[in-house]
C-alpha positions in Angstrom: -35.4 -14.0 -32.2 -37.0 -12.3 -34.9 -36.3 -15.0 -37.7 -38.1 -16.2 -40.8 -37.6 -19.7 -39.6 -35.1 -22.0 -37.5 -34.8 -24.9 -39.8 -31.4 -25.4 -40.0 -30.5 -23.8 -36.8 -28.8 -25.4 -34.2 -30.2 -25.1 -30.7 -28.6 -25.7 -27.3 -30.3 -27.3 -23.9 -29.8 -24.0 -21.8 -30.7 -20.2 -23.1 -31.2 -20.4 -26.7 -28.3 -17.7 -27.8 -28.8 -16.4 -31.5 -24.7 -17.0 -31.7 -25.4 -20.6 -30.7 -25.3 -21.6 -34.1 -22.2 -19.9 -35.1 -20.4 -21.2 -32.5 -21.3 -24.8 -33.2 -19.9 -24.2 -36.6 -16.9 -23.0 -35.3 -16.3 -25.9 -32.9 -17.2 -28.7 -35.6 -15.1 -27.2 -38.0 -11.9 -26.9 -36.1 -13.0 -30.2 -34.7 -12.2 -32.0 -38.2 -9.7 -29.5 -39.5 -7.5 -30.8 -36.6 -8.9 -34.7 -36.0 -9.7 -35.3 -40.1 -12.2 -37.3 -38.3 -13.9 -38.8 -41.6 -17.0 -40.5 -39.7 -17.8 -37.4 -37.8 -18.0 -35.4 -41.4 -20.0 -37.6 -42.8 -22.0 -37.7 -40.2 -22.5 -34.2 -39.1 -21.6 -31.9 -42.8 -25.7 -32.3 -44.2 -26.2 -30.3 -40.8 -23.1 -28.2 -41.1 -23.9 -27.0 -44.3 -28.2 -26.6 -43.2 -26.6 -24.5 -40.3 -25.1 -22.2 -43.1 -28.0 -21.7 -45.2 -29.9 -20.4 -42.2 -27.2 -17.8 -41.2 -27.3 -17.1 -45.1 -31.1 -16.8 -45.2 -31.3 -15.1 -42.1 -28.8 -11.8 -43.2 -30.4 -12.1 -46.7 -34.1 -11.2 -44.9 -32.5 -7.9 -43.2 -30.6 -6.9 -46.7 -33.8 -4.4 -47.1 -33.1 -0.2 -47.9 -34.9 2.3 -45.6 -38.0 3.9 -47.1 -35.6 6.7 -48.4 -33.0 4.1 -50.1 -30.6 4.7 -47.4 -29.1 1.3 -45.4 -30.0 0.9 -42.2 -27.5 0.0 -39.4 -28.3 -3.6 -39.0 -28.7 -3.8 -43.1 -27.1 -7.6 -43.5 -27.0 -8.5 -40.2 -28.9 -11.0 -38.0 -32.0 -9.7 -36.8 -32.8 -8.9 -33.2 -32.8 -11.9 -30.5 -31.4 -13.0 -27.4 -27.9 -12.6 -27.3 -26.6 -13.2 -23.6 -28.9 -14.4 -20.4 -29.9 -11.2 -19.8 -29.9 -9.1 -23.5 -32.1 -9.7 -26.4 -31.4 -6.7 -29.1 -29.2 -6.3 -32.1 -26.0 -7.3 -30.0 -23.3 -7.0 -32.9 -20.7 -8.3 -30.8 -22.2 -11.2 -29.0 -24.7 -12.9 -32.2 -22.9 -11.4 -35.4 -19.3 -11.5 -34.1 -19.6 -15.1 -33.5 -22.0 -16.4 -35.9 -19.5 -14.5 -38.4 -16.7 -16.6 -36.6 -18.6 -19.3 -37.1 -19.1 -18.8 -40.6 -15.6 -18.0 -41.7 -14.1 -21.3 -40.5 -17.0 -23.8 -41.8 -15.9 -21.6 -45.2 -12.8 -22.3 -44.5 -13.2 -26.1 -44.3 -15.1 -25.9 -47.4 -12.7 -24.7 -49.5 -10.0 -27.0 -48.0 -12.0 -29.9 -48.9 -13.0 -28.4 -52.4 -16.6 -29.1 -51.6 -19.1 -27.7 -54.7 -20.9 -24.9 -52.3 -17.2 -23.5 -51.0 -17.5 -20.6 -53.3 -20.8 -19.9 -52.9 -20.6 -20.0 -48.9 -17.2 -17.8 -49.3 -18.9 -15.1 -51.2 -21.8 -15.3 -48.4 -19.5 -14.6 -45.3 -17.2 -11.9 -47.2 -20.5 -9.9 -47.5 -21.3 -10.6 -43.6 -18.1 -9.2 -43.1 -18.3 -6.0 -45.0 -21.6 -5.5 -43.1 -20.4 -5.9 -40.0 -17.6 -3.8 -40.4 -19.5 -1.1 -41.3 -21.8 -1.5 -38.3 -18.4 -1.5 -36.4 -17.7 1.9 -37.7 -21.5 2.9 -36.3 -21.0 1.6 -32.9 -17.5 3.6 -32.3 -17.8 6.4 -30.5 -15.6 9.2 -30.4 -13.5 8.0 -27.5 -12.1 5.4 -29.0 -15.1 2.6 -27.0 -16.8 0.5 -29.7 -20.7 -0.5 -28.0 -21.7 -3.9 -28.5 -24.9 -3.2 -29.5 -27.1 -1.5 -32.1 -29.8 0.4 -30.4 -33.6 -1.0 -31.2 -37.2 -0.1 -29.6 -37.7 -2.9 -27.3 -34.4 -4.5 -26.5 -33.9 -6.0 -23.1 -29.9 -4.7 -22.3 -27.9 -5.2 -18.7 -25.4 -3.6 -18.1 -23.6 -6.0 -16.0 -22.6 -7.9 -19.2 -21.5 -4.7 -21.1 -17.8 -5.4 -20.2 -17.7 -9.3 -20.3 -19.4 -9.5 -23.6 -17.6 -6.2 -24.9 -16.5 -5.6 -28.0 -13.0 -7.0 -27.4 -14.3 -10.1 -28.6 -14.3 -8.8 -32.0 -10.7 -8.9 -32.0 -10.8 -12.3 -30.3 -12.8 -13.8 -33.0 -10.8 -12.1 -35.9 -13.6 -9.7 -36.8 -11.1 -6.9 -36.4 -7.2 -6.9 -36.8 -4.8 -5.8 -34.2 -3.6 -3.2 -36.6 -7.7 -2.0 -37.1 -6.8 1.9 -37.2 -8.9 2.5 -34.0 -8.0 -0.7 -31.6 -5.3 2.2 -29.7 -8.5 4.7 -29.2 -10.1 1.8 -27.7 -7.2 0.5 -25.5 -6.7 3.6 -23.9 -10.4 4.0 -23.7 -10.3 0.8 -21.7 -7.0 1.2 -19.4 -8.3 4.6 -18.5 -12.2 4.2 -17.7 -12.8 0.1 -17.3 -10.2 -1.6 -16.1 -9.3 -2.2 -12.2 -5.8 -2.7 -11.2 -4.6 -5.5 -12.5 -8.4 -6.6 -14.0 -10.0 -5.6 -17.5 -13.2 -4.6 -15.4 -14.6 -4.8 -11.6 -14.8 -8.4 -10.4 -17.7 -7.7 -8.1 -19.9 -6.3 -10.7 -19.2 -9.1 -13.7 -19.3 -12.7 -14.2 -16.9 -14.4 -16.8 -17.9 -17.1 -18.8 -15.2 -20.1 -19.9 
């Protein structure tokens, strides 16, 4: 990806996925909100909280006005990278959706365990949220279907994973709320032009991922 630097990122042994950091937050920090698994914290938190400060540092670097002091799209958001095995762009819903996710519960933990940085962090990811949110409200077309993506020169997009990696996940991760004002538009959008019989798209053209 397009970053300023990695330290503090947190890599994985198969395609390196912007959102792999997110997710790893995620998974560590319902890890010990469920096991209160004291070794583990004080084993893993230093990198926990490093893993946060390069989220932070990395939507801080795109936090730049266009030339005529309007925001652009992707104003606070992760910058362009791989975001599947097969897309590297601004993918909103596949890096920011869970590095977001990732975020919010590693916040969470921190204000549950009154650490000094929880505000700080909790200020951080309300921001990400607000700009994700509006890029949400960028991304929805007319017909109710929210793209996953923000449109950039040079991205690398298949469609194959345009379903599978769809912006339903926002709503799995929390991003948006059942009751978001457009989730019917995009319902019916989806009943009516994606899914197959008893499917939520055509099993010969996607893969699922668990």
């Amino acid at each position: 990806g397009n970053f300023t630097t990695t330290k503090g990122a947190i890599g994985c042994i198969g395609t390196p996925w912007i959102c792999t950091t997110g997710s790893v937050l995620a998974l560590a920090a319902d890890y010990y909100r469920y096991s209160h698994d004291e070794e583990f914290l004080k084993k893993y938190l230093p990198s926990m909280l490093n893993a946060a400060d390069w989220i932070i540092g990395e939507l801080k670097a795109t936090r730049k006005l266009n030339k005529d002091g309007s925001r652009p799209v992707g104003y606070g958001l992760m910058p362009s990278g791989m975001a599947t095995d097969g897309d590297t762009g601004r993918l909103v819903v596949k890096t920011d959706n869970f590095t977001l996710w990732g975020l919010k519960k590693f916040s969470a933990l921190l204000c549950e365990l009154r650490h000094q940085r929880a505000e700080e962090i909790n200020k951080e990811t309300e921001l990400y949220t607000k700009d994700i949110l509006r890029a949400v409200e960028h991304i929805t077309r007319s017909d109710g279907f929210i793209e996953r993506k923000i449109s950039v020169k040079g991205e690398k997009i298949h469609s194959k994973f345009d379903y599978v990696s769809g912006s339903q996940q926002l709503f799995f991760t929390g991003v948006l709320d059942t009751d978001y004002e457009r989730m019917a538009d995009f319902v019916k959008y989806w009943e009516n032009n994606i899914a197959d019989g008893p499917f939520m798209g055509k099993m010969d053209r996607e893969v699922v991922y668990i």
